[in-house]
N, C-alpha and C positions, 0 to 999 in steps of 0.2 A: 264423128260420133263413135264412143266407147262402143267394142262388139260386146264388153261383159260391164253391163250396168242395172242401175234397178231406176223404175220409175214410179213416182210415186203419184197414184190415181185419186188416193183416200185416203185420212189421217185422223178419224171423228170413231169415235165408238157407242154404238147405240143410238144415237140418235146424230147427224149431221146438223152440222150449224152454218152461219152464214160466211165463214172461211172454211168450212172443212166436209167435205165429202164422204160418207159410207169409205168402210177400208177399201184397199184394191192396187196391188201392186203388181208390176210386171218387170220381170229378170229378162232382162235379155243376156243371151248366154249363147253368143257364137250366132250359129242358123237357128235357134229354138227362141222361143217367148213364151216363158212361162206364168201365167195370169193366175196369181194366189187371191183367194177371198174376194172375189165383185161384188160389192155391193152395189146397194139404189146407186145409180147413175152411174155408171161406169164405165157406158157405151158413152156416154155423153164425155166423159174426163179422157177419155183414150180419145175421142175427137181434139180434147183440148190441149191434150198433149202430142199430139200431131205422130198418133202408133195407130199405121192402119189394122184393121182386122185381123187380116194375112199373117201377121208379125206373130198372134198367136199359136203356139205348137203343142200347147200341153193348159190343160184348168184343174188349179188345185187346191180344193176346198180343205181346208183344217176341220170344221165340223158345220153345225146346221143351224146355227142361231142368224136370225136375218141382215145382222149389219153385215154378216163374211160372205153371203151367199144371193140376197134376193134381186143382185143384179145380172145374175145367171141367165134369165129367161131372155132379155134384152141382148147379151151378149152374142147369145149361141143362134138367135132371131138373125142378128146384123151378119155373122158369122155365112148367115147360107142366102142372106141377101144377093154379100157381095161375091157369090158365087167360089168360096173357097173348096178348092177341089181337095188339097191334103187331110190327112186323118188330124182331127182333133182329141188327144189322148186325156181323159176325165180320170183323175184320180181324186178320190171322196171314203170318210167311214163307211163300210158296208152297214152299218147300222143305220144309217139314213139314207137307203135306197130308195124308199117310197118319197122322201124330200127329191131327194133328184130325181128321181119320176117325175115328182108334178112340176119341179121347174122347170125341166127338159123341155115337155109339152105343157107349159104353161095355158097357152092359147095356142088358135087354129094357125098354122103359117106353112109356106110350102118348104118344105123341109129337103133339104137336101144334102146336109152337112153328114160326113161318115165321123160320127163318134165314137172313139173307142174305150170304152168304159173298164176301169180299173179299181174295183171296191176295195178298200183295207181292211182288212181284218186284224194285223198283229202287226208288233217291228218287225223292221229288216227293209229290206230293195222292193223300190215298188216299179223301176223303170231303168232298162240299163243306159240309155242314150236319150239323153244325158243321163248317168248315175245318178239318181234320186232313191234315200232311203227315209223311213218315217221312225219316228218315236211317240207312243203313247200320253199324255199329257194329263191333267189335273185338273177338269173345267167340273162343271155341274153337266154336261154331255160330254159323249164320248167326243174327241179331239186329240189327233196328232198334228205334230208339227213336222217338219222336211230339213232334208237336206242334201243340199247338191254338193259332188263331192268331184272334182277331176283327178282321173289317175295321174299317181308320179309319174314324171318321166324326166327326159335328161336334157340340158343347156351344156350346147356344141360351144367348143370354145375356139374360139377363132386361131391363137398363135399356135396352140396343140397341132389344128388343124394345118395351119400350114406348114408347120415343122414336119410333119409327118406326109406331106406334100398331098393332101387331101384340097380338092377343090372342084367347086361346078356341082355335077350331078352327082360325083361320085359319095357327094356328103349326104344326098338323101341315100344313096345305097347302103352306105354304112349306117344311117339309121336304120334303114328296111332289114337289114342282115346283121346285122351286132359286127361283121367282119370285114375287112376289106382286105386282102393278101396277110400282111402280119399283122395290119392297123388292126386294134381293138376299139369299138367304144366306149369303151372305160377311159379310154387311154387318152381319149380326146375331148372326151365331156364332164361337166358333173351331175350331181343329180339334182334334181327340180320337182322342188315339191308342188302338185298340184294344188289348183286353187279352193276355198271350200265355202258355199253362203248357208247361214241357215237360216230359215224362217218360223220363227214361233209366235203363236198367238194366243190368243184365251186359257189362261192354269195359271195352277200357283205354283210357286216350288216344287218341284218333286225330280227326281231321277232325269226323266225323258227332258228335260229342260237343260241339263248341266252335258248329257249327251251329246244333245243337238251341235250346244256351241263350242264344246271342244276343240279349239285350234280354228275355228274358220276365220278368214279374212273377213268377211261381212257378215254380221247377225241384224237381220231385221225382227223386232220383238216387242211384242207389247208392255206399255209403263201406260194403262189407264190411270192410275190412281198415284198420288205424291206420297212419303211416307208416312206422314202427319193422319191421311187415310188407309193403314197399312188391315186395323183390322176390317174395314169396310171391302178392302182387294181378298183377303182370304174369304170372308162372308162368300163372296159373288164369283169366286173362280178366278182374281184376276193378280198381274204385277206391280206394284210400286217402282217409280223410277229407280231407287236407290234399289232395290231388288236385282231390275234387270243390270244397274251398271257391277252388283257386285256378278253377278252371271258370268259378265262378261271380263273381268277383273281374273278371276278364277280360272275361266276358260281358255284366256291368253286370246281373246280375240283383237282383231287390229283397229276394226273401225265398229263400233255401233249405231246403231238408229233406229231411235226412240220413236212410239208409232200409238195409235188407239188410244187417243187421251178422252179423255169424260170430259163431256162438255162442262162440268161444274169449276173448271180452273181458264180463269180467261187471260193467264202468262203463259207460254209456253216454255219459254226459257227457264221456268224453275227447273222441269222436268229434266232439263240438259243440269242444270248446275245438284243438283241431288246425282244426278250417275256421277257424272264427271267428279264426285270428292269420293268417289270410290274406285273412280275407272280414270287412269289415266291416259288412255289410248284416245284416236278421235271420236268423239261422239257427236250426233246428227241428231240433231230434233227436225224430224219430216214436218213437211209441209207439203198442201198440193200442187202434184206437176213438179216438182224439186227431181231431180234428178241425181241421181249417184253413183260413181262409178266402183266396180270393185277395185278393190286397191291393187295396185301393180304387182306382179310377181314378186318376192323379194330376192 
């Protein structure tokens, strides 16, 4: 199994239908899991996708409308079920505190999970480990979107290496020190651009959206609406497929996937073929339980 993949919980917007689930996706990303948007049933779809409880490290609501959120109380319920002892880090608009209030302690239950609650208030870093920072968005409520970001760093080249007669431990040293007697790091590596996903949901165009996708290898993003309903998407806060493929066109991203479709379209494939005549990179029409990896280092 991929250590940096995404899984896919929920691909329905507003109301689930009988293929598709309330949003809810989870990045796995090294040691962390980080669970975006749970909707209605989410504990039940993380059973079905076979990701125990445990796996999550971080909950990250974009804003308070019920399909990204109302499967929170269930979640965070199973979470102190099954006895997880790690902190659980809540990052949420601080303008909906009283929402995650009450889904916090929705009901009575013996509570024992330590949650560490992280309101947002503006852009910028909301979490250094993982590097997670947010952008403002364009809904009918307040809503950011994320993005996870790994620092650069550097790809050891192997004949450098042993020209320079570096071998065994002493290569993690010169990682650890930049130095090894005259060897430089430079000398023997290049550099490696870290990896980057973003995750946007609910808005229209605006700023905070072209931010987000900037350069990341994976954007998961919402195409509720085809374009043929472009002004019904503005009306209501939301994207057209061809919106998000030109997003992602612009932003130089590598792989898209397509997410939050309105139950009023029963092809999902148009939503792929509307990006894809804007976005020539790969694009992903989600479905549940689909699983995705991020794309390989380049």
């Amino acid at each position: 199994m991929s250590a940096r993949e995404l899984v896919v919980l929920g691909t329905a917007s507003q109301a689930p239908t009988r293929h598709r689930n309330h949003n809810g996706y989870l990045l796995r990303w090294d040691g962390h899991g980080l669970l975006f948007d749970p909707g209605e049933g989410t504990q039940r779809q993380l059973t079905l996708a076979g990701v125990a409880s445990s796996a999550i490290t971080h909950v990250c609501l974009t804003h308070f409308h019920g399909d990204h959120c109302l499967g929170l109380p269930g979640v965070l319920q199973r979470l102190s079920l099954d006895r997880v002892t790690r902190p659980v880090h809540a990052h949420f608009p601080a303008s909906g505190r009283v929402w995650f209030d009450r889904l916090r302690h929705a009901t009575p239950f013996h509570d024992t999970l330590d949650v560490r609650e992280h309101p947002i208030t503006a852009d910028g870093p909301v979490c250094a480990d993982p590097y997670l920072e947010v952008r403002r968005l364009d809904h009918r409520i307040e809503s950011y979107g994320y993005r996870l970001v790994e620092p650069d760093g550097r790809r050891m080249l192997p004949d450098r290496l042993a020209a320079a007669g570096v071998h065994g431990p002493a290569v993690r040293e010169l990682q650890r020190t930049g130095s090894l007697g005259p060897v430089t790091l430079e000398e023997v590596s290049e550099p490696r651009p870290g990896q980057k996903v973003a995750f946007v949901m609910d808005t229209r165009l605006c700023d905070g959206v072209h931010a987000l996708a900037a350069g990341v290898d994976l954007l998961v993003i919402e195409s509720t609406f085809l374009d043929a309903d472009a002004d019904l998407a503005d009306a209501y806060g939301h994207l057209t497929a061809g919106q998000a493929g030109a997003v992602a066109a612009r932003a130089g991203v590598r792989t898209l996937v397509l997410t939050h479709f309105s139950q009023r379209y029963p092809d999902p494939a148009r939503f792929g073929e509307e990006a894809a005549a804007v976005f020539d990179g790969e694009v992903v029409v989600a479905h549940d339980l689909q699983r995705v990896p991020v794309p390989p280092r380049r």
